[in-house]
Structure formats: structure tokens, C-alpha cells
MDAnalysis code that builds the backbone (N, CA, C; Angstrom):
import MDAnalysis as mda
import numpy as np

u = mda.Universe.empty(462, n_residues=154, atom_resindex=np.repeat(np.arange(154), 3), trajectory=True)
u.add_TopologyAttr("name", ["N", "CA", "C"] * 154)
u.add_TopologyAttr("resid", np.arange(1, 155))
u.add_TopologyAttr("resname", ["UNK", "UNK", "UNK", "UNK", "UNK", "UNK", "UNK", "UNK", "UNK", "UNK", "UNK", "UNK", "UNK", "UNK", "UNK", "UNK", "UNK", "UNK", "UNK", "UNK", "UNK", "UNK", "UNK", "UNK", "UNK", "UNK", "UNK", "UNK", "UNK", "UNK", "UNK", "UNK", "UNK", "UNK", "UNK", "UNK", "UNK", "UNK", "UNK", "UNK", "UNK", "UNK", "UNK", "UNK", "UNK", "UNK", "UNK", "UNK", "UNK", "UNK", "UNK", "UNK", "UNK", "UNK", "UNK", "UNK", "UNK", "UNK", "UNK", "UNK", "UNK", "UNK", "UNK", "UNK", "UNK", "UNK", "UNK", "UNK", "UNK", "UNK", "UNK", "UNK", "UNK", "UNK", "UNK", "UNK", "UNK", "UNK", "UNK", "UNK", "UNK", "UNK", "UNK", "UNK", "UNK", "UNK", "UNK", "UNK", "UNK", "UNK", "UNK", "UNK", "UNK", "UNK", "UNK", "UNK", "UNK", "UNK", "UNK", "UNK", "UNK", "UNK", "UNK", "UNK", "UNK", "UNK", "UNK", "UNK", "UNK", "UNK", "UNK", "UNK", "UNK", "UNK", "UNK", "UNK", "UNK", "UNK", "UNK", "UNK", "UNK", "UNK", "UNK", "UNK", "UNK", "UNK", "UNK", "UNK", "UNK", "UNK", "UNK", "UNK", "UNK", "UNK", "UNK", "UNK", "UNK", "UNK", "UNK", "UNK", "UNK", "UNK", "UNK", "UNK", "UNK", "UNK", "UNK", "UNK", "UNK", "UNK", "UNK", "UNK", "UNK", "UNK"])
u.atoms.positions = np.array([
    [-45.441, 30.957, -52.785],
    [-45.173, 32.045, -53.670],
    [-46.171, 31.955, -54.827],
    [-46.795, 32.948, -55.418],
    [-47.624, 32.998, -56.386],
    [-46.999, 33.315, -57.225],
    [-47.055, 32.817, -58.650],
    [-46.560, 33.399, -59.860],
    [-47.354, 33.283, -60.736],
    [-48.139, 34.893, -61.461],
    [-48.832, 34.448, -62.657],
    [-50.258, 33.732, -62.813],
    [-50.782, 33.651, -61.158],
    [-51.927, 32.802, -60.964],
    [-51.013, 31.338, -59.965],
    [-50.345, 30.739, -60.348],
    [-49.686, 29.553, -60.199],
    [-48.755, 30.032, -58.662],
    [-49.299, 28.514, -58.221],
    [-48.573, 28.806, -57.063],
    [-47.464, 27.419, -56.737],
    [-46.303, 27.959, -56.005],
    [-44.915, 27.065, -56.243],
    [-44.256, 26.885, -54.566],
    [-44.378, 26.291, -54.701],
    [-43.137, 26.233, -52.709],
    [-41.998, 25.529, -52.874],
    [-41.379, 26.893, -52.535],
    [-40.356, 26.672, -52.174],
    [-39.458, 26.066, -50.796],
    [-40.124, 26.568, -49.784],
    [-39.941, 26.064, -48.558],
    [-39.181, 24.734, -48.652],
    [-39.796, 22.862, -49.121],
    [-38.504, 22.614, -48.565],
    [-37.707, 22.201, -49.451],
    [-37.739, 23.079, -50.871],
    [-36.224, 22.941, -51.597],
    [-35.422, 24.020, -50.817],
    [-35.630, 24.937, -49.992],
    [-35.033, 25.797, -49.113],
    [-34.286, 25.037, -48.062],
    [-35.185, 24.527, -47.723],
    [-34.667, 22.757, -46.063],
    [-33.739, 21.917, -47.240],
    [-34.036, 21.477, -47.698],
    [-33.051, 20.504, -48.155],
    [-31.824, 20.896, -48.507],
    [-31.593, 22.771, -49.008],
    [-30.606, 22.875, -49.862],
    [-29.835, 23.377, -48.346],
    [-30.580, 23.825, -47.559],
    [-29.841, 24.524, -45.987],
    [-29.206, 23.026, -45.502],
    [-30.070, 21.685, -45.247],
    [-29.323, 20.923, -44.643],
    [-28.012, 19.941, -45.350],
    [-28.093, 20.383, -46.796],
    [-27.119, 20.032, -47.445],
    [-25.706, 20.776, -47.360],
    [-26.188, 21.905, -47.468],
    [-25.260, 23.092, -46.982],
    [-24.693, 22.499, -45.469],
    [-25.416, 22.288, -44.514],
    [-25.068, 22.089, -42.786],
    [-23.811, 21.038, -43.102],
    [-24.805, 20.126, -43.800],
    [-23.601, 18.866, -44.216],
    [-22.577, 19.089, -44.689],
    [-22.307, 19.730, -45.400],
    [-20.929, 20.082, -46.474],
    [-20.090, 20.833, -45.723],
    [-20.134, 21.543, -44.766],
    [-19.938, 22.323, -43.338],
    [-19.271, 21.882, -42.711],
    [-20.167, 21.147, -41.997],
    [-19.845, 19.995, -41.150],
    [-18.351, 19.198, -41.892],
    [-18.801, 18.357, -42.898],
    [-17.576, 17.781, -43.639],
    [-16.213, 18.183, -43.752],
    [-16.739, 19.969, -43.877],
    [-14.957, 20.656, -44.439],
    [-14.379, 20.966, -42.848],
    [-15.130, 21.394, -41.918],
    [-14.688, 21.014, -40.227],
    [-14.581, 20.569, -39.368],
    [-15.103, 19.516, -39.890],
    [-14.912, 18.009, -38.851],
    [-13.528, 18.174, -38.398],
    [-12.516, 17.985, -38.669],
    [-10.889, 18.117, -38.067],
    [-11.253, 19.372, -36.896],
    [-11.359, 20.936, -37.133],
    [-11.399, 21.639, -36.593],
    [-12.483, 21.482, -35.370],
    [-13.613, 20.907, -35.802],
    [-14.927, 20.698, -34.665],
    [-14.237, 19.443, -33.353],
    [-13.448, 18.413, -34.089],
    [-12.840, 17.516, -33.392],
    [-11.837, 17.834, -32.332],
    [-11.168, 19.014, -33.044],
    [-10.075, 19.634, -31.774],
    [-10.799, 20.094, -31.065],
    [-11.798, 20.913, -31.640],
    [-12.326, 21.790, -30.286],
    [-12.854, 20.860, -28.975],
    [-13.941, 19.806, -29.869],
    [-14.335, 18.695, -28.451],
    [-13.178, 18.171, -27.660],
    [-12.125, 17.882, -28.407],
    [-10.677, 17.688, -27.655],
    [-10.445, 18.290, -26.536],
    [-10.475, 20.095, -26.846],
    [-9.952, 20.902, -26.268],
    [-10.540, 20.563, -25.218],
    [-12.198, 20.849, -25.041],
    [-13.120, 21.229, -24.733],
    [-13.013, 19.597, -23.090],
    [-12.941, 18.903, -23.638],
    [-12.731, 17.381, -23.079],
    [-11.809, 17.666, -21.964],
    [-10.389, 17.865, -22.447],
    [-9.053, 18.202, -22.133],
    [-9.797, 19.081, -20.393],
    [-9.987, 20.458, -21.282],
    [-10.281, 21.063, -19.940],
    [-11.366, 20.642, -18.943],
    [-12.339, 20.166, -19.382],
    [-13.177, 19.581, -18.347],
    [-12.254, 18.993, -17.425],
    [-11.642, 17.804, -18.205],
    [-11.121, 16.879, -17.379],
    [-9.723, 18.015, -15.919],
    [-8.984, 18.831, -16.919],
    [-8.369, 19.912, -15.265],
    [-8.886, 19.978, -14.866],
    [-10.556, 20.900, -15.244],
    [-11.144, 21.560, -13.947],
    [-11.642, 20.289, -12.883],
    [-12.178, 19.042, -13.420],
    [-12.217, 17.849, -12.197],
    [-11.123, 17.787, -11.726],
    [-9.960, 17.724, -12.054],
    [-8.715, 17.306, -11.701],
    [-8.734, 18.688, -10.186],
    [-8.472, 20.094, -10.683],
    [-8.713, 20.754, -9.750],
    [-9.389, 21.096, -8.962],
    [-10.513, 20.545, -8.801],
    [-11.554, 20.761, -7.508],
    [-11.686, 18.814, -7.474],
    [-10.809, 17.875, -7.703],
    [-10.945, 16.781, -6.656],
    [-10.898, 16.378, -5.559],
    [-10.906, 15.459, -4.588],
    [-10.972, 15.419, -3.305],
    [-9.263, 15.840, -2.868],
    [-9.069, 16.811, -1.855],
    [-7.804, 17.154, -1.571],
    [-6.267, 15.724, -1.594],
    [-7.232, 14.693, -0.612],
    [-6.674, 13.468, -0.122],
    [-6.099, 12.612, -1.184],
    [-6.784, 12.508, -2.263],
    [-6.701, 11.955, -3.526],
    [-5.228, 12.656, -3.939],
    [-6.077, 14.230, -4.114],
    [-4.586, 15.109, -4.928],
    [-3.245, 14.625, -4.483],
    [-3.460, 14.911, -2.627],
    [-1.809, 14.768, -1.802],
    [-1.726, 13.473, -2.270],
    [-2.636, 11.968, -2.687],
    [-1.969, 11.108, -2.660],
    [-1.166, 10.496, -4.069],
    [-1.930, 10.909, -4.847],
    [-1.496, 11.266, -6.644],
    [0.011, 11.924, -6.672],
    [-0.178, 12.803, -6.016],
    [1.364, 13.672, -5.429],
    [2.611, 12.853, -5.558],
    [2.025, 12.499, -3.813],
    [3.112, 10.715, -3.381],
    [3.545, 10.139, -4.342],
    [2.619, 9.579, -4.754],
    [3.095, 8.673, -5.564],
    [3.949, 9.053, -6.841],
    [3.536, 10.410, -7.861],
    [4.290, 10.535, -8.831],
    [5.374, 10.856, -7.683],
    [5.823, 11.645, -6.516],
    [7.189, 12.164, -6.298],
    [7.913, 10.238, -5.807],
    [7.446, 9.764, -5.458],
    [7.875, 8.140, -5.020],
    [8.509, 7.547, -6.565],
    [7.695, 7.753, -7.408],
    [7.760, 6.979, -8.677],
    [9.412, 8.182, -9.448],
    [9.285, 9.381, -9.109],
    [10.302, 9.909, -9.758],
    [11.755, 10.020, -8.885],
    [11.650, 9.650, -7.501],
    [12.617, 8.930, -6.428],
    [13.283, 7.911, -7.539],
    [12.474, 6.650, -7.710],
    [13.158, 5.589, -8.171],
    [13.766, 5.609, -9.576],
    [13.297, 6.585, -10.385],
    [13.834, 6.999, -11.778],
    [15.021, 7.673, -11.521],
    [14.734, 8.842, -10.474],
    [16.225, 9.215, -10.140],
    [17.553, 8.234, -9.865],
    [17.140, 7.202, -9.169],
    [18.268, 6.624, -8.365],
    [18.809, 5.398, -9.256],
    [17.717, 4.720, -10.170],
    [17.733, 4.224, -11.430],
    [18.966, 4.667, -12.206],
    [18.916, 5.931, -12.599],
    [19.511, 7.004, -13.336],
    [21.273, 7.352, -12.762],
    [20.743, 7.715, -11.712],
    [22.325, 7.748, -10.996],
    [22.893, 6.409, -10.917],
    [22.618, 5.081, -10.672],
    [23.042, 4.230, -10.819],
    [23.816, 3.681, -12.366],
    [23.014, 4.059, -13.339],
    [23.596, 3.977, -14.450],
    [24.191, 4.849, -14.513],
    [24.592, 6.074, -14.475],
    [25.721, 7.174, -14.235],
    [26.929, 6.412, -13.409],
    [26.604, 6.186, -12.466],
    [28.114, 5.260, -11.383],
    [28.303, 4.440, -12.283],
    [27.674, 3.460, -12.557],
    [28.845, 2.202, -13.566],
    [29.226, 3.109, -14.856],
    [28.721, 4.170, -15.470],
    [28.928, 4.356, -16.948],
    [30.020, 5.406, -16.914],
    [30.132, 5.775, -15.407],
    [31.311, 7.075, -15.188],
    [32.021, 6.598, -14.404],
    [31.948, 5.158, -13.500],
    [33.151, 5.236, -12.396],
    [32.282, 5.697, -11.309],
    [31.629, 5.913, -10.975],
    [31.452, 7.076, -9.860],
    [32.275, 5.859, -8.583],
    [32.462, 6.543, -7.528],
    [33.233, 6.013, -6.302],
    [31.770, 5.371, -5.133],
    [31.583, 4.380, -4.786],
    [30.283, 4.681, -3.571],
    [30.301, 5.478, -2.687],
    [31.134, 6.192, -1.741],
    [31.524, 7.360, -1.374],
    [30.903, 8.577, -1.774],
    [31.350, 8.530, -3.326],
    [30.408, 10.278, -3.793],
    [29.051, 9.592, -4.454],
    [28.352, 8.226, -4.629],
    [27.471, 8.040, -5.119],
    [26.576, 8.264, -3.695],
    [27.149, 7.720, -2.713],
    [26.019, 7.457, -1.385],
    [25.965, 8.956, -0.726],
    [27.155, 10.418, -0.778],
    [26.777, 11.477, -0.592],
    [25.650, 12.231, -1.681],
    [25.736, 11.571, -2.474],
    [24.765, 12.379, -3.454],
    [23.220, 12.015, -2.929],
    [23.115, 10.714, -2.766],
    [22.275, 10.080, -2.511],
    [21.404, 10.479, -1.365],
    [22.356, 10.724, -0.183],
    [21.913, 11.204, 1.032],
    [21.632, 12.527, 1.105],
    [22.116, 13.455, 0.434],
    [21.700, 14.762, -0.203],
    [20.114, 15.104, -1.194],
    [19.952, 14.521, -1.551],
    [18.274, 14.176, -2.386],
    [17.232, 13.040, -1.420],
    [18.433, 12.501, -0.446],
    [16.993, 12.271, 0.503],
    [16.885, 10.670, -0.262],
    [17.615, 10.532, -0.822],
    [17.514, 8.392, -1.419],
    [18.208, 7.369, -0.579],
    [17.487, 6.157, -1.235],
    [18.644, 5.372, -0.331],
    [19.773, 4.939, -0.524],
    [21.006, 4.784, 0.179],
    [22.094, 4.948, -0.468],
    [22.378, 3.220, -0.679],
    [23.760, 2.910, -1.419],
    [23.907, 1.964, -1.823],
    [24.335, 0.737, -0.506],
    [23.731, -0.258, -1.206],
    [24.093, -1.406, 0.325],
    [23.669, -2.672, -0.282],
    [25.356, -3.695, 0.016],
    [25.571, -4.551, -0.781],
    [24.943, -5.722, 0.820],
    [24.277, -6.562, -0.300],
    [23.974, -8.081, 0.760],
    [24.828, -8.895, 0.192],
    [25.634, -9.547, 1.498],
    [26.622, -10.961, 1.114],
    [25.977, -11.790, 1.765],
    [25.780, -13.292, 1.730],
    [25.447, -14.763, 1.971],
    [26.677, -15.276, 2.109],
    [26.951, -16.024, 3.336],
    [27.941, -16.669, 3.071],
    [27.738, -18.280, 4.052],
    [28.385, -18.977, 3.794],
    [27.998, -20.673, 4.450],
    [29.757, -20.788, 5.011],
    [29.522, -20.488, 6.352],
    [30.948, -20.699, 7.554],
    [30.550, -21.952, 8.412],
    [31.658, -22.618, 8.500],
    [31.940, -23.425, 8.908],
    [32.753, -23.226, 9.933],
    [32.170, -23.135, 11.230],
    [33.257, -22.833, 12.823],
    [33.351, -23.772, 13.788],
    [34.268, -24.116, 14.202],
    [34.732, -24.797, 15.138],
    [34.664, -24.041, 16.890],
    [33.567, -24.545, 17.721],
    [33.839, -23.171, 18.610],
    [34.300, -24.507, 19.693],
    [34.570, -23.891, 20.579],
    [35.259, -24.919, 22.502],
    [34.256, -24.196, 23.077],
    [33.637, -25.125, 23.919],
    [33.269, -24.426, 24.919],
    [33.520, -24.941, 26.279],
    [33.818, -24.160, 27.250],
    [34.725, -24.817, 28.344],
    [33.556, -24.746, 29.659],
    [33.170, -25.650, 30.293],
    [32.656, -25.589, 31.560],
    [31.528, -25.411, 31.846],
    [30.943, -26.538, 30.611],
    [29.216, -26.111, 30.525],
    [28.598, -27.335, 31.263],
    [27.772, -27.321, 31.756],
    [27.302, -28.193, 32.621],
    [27.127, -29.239, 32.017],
    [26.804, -29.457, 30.547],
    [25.548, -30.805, 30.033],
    [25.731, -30.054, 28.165],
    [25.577, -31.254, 27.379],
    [25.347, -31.132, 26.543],
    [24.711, -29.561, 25.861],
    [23.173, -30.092, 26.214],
    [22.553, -28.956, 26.057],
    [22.470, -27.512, 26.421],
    [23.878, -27.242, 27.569],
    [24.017, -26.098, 27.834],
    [24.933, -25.686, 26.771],
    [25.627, -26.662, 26.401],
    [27.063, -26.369, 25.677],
    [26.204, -25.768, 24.239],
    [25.401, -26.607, 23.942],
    [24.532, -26.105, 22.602],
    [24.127, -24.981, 22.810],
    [23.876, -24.686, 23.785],
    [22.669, -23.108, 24.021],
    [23.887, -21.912, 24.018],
    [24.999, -22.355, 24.646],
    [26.231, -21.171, 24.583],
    [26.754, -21.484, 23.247],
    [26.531, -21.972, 22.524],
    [27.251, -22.054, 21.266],
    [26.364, -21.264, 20.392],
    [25.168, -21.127, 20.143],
    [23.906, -20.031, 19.441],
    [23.828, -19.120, 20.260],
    [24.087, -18.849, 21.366],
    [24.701, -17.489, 22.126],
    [25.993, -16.998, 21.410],
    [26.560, -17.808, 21.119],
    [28.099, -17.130, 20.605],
    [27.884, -16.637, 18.797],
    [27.178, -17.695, 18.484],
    [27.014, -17.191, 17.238],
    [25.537, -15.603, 17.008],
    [25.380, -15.828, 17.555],
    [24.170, -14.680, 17.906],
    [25.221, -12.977, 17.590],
    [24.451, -11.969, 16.578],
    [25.552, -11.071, 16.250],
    [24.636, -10.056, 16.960],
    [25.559, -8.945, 17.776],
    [24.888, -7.800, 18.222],
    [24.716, -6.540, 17.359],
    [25.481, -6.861, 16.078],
    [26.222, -5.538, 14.718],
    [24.666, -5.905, 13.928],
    [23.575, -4.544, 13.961],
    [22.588, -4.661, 13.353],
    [22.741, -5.133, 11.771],
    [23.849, -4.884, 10.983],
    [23.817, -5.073, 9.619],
    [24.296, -6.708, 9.525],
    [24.194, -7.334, 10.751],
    [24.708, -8.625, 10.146],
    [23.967, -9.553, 10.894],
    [23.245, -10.429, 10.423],
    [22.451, -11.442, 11.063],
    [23.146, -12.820, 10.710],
    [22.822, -13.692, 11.776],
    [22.517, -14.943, 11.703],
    [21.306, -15.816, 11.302],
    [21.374, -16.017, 10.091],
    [20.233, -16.670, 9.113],
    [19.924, -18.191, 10.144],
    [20.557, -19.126, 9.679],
    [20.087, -20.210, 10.456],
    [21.535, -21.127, 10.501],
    [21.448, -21.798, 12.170],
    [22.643, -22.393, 12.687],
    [22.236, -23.681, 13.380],
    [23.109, -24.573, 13.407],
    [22.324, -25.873, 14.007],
    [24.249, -26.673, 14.075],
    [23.698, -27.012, 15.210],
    [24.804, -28.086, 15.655],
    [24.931, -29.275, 15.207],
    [25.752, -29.482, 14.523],
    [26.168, -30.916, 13.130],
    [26.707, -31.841, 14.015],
    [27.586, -31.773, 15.246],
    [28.340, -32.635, 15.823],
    [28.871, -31.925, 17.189],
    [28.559, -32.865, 18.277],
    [29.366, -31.959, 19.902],
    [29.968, -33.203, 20.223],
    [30.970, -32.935, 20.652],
    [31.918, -34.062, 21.232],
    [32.840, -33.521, 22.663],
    [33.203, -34.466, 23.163],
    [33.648, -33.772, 24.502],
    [35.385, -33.832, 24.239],
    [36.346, -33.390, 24.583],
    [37.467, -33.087, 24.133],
    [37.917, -33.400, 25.230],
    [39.001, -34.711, 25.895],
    [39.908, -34.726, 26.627],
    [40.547, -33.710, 26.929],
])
């Protein structure tokens, strides 16, 4: 700029006072500039989410509906002790949503006396005796059995 003969620039008291300005800008919207990258983040990340590999999706699926199975049944369980419920209407509910219903394991240590009549030899008598204890009722097994003492009985 000429003034008067005399010449003056302004130019970069112009830059300095613009990038001071940018700054002070910047400062009073930082919060607002921050949501937006948020936002901005946020949705990127759906639109990957929605064009990911199908296999992935169905298996992400699974698993949250698996994971909200066990919260359910979690849930109803504390409902039965905190209300009474009956196992009866807990295990129809159960079987109705597709869960598993309730099922108690007992352990128990029996002590049996068995006869066995007309076995050839010792060792047959042993082999019909873990034949006898042997259960055909799928819900009930024989854990482990062993012959403590065979004696022959007048």
C-alpha cells in the first residue's frame, strides 16, 4: 500500500491477525468440532459394520442371541427362588422360549449287597455283578464300581 510516497504492508499483519482469529475459533468449538468427529467416527464405524462379511454378521448374531439365552434364564431363575415359582411352571416356561429346563445332579455312595446264584467261577460272578449294576435309565449312570469282597455262601 502506498501512502503519501511511503510504502507499508500489510499483508502479514493480515496472516497473523486471520490465523489468530482461526485459533480463537477453533478454541470456542473445539467441544462442537469434537462431537462432530464423534459423530462422524460413530457412523463410519455402522457403515463397516453394515457392509461386513455376511458370516461374521450371522455369527456376531449367535452369539449376542446365545449370550441373551443365558441372561434370560439367569433372570428367571432369580424370579423362581424370589417368587416361589413351582419347577413345573419354571421348566414350561422354559421349554416355551426354547431354554434349558431345570435338572438337578445327585451323587450318591451305595453300598449293595447283591447274590448271585449259579455262576460258574469267581470271575463270572464279578462280571454279572457290573452287569447288574449297569443302569439302562439314560439319566442315571454308574460312575465307578469295584468289588470290595466275594465270598461263596453255603
Amino acid at each position: 500500500m502506498v501512502n503519501n510516497g511511503a510504502t507499508v504492508t500489510v499483508l502479514p499483519l493480515a496472516i497473523e491477525s486471520a490465523q489468530r482469529r482461526a485459533e480463537r475459533l477453533e478454541c470456542e468449538h473445539a467441544e462442537e468440532l469434537a462431537g462432530l468427529r464423534r459423530q462422524h467416527d460413530a457412523e463410519g464405524e455402522r457403515r463397516r459394520a453394515q457392509y461386513a462379511d455376511p458370516r461374521e454378521r450371522l455369527a456376531a448374531a449367535g452369539r449376542a442371541l446365545e449370550s441373551f439365552k443365558v441372561r434370560v434364564r439367569e433372570r428367571a431363575l432369580e424370579c423362581k427362588a424370589d417368587e416361589g415359582w413351582c419347577d413345573e411352571g419354571f421348566n414350561a416356561a422354559m421349554r416355551d422360549l426354547g431354554l434349558p429346563e431345570l435338572s438337578y445332579t445327585y451323587l450318591a455312595r451305595v453300598s449293595v449287597y447283591v447274590r448271585v446264584v449259579n455262576a460258574e467261577s469267581e470271575s463270572v460272578a464279578r462280571e454279572w455283578i457290573g452287569q447288574a449294576l449297569d443302569s439302562t435309565d439314560s439319566d442315571v449312570t454308574i460312575r465307578d464300581w469295584d468289588v470290595d469282597e466275594l465270598y461263596v455262601q453255603e
